[in-house]
N, C-alpha and C positions, 0 to 999 in steps of 0.2 A: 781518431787521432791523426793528426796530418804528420805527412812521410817528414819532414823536415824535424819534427816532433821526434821522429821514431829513431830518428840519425842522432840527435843530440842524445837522446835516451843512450841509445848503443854505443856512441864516445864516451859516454861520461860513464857508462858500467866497464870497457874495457882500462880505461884509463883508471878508475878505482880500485879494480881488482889488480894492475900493475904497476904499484909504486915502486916498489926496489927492496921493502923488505916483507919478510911472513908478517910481520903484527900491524904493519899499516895495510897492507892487502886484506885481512882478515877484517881488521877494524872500518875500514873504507868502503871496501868491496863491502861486507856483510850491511853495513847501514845500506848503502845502494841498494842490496837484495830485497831486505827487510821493508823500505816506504817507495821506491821509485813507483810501484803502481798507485800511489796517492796522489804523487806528485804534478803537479801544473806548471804554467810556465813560472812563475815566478819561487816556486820551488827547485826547480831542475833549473834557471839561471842562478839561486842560492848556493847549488849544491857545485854548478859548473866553477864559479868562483872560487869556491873554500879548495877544489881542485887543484887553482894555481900555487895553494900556498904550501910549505916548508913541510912532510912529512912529519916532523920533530915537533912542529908547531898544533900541527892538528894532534898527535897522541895527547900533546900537552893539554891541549885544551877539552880533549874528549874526558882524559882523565884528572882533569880539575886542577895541574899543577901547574896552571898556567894560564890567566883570563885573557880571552879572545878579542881581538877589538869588536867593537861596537856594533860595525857593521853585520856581524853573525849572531849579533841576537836575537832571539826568537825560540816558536817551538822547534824546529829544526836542531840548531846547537842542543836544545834541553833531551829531543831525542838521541842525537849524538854523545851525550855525557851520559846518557842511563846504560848503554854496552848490554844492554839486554837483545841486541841482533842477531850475535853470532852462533849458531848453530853447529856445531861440532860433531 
């Protein structure tokens, strides 16, 4: 895995696990726990993306009360809406 690989990996876990509240930390962070070692590039630029967007927006969209734009379809969202990550 190239070091530049291993830095994005490391932003994109610190930054999921510190959104601002417990249930996006959990929900974010835990999916990151859960596939980041599957992940490739165009998975972890997937995931770096959904990153930027609105807290409120990703609960919504993980928990189905709210369809995602276009751009995050795929298996990625469909593992994100299953919430079988988090381990407690």
């Amino acid at each position: 895995m190239a070091d530049e690989f291993r830095t994005r990996l490391a932003r994109a876990k610190f930054r999921a696990w510190h959104r601002g509240t417990r249930e996006a930390d959990f929900t974010i962070g835990g999916f990151y726990d859960r596939y980041h070692a599957e992940w490739g590039e165009a998975e972890l630029t997937w995931f770096e993306h959904l990153l930027e967007e609105d807290d409120v927006k990703i609960l919504a969209w993980a928990m189905g009360s709210a369809d995602a734009p276009s751009k995050y379809d795929g298996e990625q969202l469909t593992a994100l809406k299953k919430l079988d990550f988090v381990s407690i």
